[in-house]
Biopython code that builds the backbone (N, CA, C, O; Angstrom):
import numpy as np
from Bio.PDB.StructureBuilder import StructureBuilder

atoms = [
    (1, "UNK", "N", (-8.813, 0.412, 4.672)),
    (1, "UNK", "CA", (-9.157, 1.136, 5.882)),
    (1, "UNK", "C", (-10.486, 1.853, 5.675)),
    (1, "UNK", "O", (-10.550, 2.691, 4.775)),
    (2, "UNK", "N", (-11.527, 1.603, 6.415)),
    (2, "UNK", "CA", (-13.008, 2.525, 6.531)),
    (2, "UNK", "C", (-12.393, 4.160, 6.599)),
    (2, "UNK", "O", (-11.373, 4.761, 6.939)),
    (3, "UNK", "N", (-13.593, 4.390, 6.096)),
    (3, "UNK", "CA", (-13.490, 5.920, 6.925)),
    (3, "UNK", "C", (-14.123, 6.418, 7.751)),
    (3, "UNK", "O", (-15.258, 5.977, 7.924)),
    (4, "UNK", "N", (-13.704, 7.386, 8.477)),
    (4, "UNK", "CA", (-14.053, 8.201, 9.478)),
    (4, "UNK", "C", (-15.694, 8.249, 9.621)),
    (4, "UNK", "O", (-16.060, 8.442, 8.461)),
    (5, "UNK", "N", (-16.796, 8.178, 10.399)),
    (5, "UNK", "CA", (-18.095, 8.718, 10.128)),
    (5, "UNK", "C", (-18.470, 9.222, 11.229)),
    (5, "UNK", "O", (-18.296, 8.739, 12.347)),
    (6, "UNK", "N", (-19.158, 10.509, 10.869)),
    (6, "UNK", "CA", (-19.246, 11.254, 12.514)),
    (6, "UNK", "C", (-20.673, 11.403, 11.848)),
    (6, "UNK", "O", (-20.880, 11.828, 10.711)),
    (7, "UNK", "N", (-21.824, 10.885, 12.960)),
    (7, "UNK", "CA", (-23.161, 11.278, 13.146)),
    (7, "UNK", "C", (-23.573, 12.679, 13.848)),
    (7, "UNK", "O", (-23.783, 12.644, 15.061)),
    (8, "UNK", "N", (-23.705, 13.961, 13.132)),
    (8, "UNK", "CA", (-24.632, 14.776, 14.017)),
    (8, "UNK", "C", (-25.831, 14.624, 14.615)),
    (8, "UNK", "O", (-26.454, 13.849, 13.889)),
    (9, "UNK", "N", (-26.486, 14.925, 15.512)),
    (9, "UNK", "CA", (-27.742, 14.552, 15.757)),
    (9, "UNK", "C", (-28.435, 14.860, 16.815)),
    (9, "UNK", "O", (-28.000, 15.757, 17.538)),
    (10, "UNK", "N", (-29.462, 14.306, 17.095)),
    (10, "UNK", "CA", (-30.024, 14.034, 18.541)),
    (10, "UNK", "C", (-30.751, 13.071, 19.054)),
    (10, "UNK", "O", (-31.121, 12.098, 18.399)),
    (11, "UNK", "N", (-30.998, 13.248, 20.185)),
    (11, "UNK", "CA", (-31.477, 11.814, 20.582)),
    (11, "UNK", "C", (-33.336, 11.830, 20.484)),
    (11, "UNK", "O", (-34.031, 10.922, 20.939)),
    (12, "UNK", "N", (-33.734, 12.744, 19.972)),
    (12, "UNK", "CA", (-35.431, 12.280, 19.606)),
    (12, "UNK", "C", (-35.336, 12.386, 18.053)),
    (12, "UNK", "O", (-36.344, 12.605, 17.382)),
    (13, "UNK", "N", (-34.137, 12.231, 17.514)),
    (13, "UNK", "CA", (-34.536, 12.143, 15.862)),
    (13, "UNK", "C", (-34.440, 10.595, 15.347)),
    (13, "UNK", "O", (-33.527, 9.787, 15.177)),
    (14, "UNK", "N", (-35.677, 10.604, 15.207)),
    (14, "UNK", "CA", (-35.484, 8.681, 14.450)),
    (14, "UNK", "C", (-34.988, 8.452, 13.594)),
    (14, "UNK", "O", (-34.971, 7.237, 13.401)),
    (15, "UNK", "N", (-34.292, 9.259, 12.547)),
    (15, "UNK", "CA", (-33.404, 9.560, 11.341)),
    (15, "UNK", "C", (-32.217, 9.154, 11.940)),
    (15, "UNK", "O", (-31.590, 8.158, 11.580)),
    (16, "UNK", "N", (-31.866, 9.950, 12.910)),
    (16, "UNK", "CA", (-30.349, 10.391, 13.803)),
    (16, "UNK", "C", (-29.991, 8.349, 14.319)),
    (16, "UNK", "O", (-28.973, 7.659, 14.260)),
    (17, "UNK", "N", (-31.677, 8.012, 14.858)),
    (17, "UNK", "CA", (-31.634, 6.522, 15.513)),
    (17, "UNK", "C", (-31.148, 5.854, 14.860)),
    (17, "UNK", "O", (-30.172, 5.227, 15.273)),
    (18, "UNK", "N", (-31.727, 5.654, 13.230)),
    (18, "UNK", "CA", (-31.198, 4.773, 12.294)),
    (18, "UNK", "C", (-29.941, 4.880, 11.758)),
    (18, "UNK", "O", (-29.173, 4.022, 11.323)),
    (19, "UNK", "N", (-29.841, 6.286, 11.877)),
    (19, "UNK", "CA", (-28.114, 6.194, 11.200)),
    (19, "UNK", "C", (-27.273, 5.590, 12.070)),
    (19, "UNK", "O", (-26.244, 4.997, 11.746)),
    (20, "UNK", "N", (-27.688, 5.728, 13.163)),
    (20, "UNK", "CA", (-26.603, 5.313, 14.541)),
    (20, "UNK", "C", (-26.432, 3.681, 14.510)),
    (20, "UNK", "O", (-25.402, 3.023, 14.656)),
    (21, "UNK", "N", (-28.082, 3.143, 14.217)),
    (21, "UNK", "CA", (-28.073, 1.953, 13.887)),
    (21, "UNK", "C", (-26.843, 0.786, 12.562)),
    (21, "UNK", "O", (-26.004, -0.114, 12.536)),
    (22, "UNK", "N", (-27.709, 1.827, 11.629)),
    (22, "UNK", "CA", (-26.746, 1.152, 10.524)),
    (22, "UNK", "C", (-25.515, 1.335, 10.497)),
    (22, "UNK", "O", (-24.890, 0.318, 10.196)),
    (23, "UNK", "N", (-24.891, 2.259, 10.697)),
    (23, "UNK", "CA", (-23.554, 2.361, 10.877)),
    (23, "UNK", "C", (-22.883, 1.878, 11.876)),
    (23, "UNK", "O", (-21.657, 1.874, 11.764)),
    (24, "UNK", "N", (-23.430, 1.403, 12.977)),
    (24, "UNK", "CA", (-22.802, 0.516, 14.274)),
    (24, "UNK", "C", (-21.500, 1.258, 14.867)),
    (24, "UNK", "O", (-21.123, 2.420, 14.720)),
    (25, "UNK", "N", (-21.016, 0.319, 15.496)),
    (25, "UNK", "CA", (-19.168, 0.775, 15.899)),
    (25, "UNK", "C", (-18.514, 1.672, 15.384)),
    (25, "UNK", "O", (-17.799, 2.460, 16.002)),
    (26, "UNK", "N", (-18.749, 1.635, 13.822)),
    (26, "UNK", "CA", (-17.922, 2.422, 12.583)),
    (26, "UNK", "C", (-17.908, 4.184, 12.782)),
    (26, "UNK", "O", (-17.230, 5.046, 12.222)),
    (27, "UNK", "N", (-19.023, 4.274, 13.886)),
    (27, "UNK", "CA", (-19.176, 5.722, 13.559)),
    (27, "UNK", "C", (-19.162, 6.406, 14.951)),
    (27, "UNK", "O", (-19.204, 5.548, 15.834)),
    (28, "UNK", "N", (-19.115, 7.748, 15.463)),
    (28, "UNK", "CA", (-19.044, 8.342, 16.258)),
    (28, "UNK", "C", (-20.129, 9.433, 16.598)),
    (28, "UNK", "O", (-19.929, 10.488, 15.995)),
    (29, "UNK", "N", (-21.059, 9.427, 17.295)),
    (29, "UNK", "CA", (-22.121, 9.888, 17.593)),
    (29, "UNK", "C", (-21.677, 10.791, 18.398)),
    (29, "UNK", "O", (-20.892, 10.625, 19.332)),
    (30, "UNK", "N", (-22.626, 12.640, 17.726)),
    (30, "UNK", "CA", (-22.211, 13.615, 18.809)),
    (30, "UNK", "C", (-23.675, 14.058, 18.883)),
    (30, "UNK", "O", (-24.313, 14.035, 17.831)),
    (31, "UNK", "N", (-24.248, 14.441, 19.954)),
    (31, "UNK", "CA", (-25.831, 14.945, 20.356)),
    (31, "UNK", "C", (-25.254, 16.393, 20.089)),
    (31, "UNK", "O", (-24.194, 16.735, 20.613)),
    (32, "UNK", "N", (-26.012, 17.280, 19.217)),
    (32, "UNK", "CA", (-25.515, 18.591, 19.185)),
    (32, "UNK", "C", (-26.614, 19.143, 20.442)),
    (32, "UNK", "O", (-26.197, 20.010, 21.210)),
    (33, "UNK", "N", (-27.864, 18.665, 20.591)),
    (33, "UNK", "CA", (-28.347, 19.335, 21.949)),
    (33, "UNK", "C", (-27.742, 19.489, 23.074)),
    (33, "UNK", "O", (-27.805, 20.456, 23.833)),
    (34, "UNK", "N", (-27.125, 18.485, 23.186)),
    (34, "UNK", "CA", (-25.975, 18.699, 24.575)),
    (34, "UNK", "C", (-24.773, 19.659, 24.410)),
    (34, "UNK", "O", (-24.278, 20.137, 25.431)),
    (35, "UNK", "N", (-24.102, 20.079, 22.795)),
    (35, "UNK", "CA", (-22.872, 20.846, 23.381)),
    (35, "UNK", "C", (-23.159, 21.587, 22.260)),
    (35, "UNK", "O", (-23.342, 20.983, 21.203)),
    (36, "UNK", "N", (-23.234, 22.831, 22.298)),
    (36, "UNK", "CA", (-23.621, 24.039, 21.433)),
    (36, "UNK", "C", (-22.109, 24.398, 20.558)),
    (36, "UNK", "O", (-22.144, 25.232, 19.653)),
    (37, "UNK", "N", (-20.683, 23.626, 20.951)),
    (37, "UNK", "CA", (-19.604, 23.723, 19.753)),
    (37, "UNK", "C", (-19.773, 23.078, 18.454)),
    (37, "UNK", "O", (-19.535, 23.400, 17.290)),
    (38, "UNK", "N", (-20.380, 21.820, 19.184)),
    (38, "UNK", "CA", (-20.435, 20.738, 17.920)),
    (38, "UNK", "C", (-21.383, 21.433, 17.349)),
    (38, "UNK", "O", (-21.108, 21.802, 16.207)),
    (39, "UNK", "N", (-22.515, 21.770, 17.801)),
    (39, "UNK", "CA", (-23.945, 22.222, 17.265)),
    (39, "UNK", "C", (-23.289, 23.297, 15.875)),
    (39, "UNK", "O", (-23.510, 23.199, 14.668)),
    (40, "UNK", "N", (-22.356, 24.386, 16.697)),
    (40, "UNK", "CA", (-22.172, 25.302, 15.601)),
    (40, "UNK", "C", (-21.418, 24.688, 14.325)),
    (40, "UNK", "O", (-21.659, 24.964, 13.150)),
    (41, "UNK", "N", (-20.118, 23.487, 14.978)),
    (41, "UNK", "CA", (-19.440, 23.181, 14.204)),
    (41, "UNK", "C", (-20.336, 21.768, 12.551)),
    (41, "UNK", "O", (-20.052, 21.438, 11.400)),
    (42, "UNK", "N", (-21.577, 21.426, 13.743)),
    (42, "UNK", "CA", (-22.800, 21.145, 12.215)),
    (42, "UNK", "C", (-22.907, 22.057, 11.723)),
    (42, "UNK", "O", (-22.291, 21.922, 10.666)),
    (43, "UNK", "N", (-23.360, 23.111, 11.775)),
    (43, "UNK", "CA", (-23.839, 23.862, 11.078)),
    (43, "UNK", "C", (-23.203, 24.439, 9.816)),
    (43, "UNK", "O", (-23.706, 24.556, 8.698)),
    (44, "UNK", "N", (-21.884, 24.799, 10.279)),
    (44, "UNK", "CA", (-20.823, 24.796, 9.430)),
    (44, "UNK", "C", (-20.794, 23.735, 8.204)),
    (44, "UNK", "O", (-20.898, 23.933, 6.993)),
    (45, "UNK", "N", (-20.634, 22.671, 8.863)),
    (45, "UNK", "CA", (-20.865, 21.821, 7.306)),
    (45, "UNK", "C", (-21.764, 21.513, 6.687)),
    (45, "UNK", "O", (-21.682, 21.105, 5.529)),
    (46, "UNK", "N", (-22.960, 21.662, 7.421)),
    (46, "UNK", "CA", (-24.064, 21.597, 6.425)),
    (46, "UNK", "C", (-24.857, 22.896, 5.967)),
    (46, "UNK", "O", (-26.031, 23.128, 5.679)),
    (47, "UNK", "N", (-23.629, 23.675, 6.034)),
    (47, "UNK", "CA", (-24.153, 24.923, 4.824)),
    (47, "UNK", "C", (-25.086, 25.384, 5.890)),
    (47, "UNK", "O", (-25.923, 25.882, 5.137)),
    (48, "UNK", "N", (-25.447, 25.539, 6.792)),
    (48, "UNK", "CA", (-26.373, 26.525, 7.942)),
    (48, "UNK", "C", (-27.471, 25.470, 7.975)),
    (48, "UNK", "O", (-27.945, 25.553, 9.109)),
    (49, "UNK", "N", (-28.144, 24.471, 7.265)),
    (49, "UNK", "CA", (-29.151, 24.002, 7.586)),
    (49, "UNK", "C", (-29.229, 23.357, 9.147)),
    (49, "UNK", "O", (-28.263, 22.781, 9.649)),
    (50, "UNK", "N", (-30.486, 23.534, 9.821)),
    (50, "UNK", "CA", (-30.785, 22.644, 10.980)),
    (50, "UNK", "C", (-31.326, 21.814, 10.873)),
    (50, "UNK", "O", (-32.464, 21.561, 11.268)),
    (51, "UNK", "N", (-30.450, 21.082, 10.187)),
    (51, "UNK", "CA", (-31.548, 19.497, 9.796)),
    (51, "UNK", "C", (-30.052, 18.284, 10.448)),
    (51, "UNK", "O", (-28.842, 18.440, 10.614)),
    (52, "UNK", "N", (-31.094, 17.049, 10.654)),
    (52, "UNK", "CA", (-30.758, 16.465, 11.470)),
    (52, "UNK", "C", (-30.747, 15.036, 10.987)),
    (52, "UNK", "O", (-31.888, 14.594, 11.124)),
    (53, "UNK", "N", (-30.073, 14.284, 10.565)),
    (53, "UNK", "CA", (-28.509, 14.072, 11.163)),
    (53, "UNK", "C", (-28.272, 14.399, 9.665)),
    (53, "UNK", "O", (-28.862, 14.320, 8.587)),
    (54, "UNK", "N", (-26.842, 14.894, 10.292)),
    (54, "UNK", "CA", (-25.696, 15.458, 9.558)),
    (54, "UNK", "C", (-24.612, 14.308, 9.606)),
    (54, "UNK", "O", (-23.879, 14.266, 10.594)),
    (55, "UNK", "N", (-24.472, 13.408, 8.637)),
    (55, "UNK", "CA", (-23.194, 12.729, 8.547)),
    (55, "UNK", "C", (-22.507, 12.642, 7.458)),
    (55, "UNK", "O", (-22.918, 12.437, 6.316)),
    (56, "UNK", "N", (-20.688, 12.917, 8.100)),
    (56, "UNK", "CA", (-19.725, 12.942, 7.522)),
    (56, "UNK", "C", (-18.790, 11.767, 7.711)),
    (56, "UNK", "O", (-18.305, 11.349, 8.763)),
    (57, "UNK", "N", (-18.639, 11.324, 6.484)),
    (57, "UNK", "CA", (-17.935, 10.173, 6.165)),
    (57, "UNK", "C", (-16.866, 10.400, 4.894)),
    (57, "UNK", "O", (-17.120, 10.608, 3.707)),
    (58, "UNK", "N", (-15.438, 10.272, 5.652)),
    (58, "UNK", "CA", (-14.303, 10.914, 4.938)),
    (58, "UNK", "C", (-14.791, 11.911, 4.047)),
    (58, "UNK", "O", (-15.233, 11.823, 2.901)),
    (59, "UNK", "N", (-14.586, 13.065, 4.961)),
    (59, "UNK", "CA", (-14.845, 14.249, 4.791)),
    (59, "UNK", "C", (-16.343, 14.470, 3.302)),
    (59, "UNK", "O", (-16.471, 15.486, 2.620)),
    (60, "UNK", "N", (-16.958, 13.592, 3.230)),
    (60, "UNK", "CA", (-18.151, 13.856, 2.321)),
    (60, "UNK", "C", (-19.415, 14.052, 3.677)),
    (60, "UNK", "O", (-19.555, 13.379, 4.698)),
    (61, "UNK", "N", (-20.128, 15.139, 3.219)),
    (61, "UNK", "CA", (-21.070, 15.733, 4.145)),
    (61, "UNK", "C", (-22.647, 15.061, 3.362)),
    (61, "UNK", "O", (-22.816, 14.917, 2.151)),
    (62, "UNK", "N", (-23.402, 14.816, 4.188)),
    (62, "UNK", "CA", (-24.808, 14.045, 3.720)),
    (62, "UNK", "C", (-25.334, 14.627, 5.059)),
    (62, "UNK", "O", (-24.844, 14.514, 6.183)),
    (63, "UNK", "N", (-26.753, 15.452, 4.550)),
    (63, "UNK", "CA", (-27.888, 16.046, 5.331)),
    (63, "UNK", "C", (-29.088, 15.212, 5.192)),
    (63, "UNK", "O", (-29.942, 15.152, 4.308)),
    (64, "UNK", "N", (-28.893, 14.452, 6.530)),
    (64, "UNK", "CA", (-30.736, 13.258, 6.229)),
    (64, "UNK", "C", (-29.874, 12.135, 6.606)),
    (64, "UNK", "O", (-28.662, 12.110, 6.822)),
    (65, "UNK", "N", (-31.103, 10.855, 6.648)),
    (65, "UNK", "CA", (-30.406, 9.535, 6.224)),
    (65, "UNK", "C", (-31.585, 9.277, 5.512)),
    (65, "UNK", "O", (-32.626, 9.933, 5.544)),
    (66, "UNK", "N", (-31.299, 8.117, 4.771)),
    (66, "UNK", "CA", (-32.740, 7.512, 3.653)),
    (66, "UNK", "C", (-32.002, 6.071, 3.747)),
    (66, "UNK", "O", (-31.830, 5.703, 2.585)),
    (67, "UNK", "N", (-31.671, 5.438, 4.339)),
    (67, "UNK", "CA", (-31.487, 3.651, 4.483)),
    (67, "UNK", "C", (-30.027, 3.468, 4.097)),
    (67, "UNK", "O", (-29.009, 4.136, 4.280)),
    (68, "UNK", "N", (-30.263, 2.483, 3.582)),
    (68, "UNK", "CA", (-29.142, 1.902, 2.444)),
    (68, "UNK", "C", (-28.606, 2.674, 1.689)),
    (68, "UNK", "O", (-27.461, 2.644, 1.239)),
    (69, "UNK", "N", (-29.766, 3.701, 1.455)),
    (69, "UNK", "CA", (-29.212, 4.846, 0.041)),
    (69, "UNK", "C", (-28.196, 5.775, 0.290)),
    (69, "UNK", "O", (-27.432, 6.228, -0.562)),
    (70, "UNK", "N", (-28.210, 6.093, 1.691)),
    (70, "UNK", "CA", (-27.596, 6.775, 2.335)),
    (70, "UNK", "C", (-25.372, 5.978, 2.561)),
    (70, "UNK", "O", (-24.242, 6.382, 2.288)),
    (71, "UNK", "N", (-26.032, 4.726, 3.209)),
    (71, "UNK", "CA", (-24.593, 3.993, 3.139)),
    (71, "UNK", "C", (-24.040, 3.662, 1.916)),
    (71, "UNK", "O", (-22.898, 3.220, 2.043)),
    (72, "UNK", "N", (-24.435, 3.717, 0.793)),
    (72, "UNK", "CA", (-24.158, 3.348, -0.423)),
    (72, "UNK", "C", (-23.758, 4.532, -1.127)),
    (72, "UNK", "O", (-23.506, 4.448, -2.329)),
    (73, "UNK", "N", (-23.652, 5.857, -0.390)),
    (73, "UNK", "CA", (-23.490, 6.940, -0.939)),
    (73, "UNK", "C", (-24.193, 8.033, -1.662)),
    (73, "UNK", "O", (-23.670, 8.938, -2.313)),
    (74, "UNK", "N", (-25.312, 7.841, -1.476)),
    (74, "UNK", "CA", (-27.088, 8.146, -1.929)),
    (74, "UNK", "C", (-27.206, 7.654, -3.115)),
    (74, "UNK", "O", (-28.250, 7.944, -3.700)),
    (75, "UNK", "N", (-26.420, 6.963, -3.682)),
    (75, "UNK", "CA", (-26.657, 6.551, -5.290)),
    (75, "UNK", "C", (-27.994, 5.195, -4.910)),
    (75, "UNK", "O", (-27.602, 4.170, -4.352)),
    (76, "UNK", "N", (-28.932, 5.286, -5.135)),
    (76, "UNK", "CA", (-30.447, 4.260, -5.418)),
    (76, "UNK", "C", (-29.405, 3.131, -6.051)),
    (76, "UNK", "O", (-28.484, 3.479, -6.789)),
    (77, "UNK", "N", (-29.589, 2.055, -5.770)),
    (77, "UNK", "CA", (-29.603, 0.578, -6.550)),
    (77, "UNK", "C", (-30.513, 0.481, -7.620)),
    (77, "UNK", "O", (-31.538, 0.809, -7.023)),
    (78, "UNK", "N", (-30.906, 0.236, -8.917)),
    (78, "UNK", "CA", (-31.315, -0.580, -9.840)),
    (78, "UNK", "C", (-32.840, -0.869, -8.845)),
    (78, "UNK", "O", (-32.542, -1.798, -8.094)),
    (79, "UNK", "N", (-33.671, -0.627, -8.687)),
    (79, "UNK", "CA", (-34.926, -0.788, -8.403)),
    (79, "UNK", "C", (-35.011, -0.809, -6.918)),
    (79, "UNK", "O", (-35.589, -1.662, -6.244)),
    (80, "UNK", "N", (-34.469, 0.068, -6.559)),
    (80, "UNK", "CA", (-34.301, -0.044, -5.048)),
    (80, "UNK", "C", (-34.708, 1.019, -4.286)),
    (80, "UNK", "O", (-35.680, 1.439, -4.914)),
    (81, "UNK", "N", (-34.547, 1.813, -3.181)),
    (81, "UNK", "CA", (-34.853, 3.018, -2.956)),
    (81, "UNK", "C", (-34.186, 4.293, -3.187)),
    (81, "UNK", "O", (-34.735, 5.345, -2.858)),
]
sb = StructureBuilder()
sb.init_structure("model")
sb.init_model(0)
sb.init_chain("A")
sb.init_seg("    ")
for serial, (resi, resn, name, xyz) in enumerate(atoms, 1):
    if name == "N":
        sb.init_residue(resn, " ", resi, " ")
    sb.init_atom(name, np.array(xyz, "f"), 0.0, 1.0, " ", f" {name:<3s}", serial, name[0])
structure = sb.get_structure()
């Protein structure tokens, strides 16, 4: 069974775009500009930062996306990014 992945974000962050991208179907996209609960309830997990996107995937919290590195769990591949 996958786990859970909830994208924080917004819709002018090209970070926020790609995560939405790579993760497809699998994940659940919330615009924190539109609802100031979710907004607070990011904030909460990412330790107060306002950085953008915030995704949680079974319950592990990741601030940013960086590609692949990011779906792979930020661990870099062997000559990779």
């Amino acid at each position: 069974m996958e786990k859970e992945v909830i994208i924080y974000g917004t819709d002018t962050c090209p970070f926020c775009n790609q995560a939405r991208e790579a993760y497809g179907d699998r994940a659940v996209y919330i615009n924190v500009d539109k609802d100031s609960a979710k907004l607070t309830e990011m904030l909460k997990l990412s330790g107060g930062r306002k950085e953008v996107p915030v995704i949680v995937e079974g319950g592990k919290v990741t601030v940013g996306f960086h590609g692949e590195a990011t779906l792979r769990g930020a661990v870099p591949l062997f000559g990779g990014t």
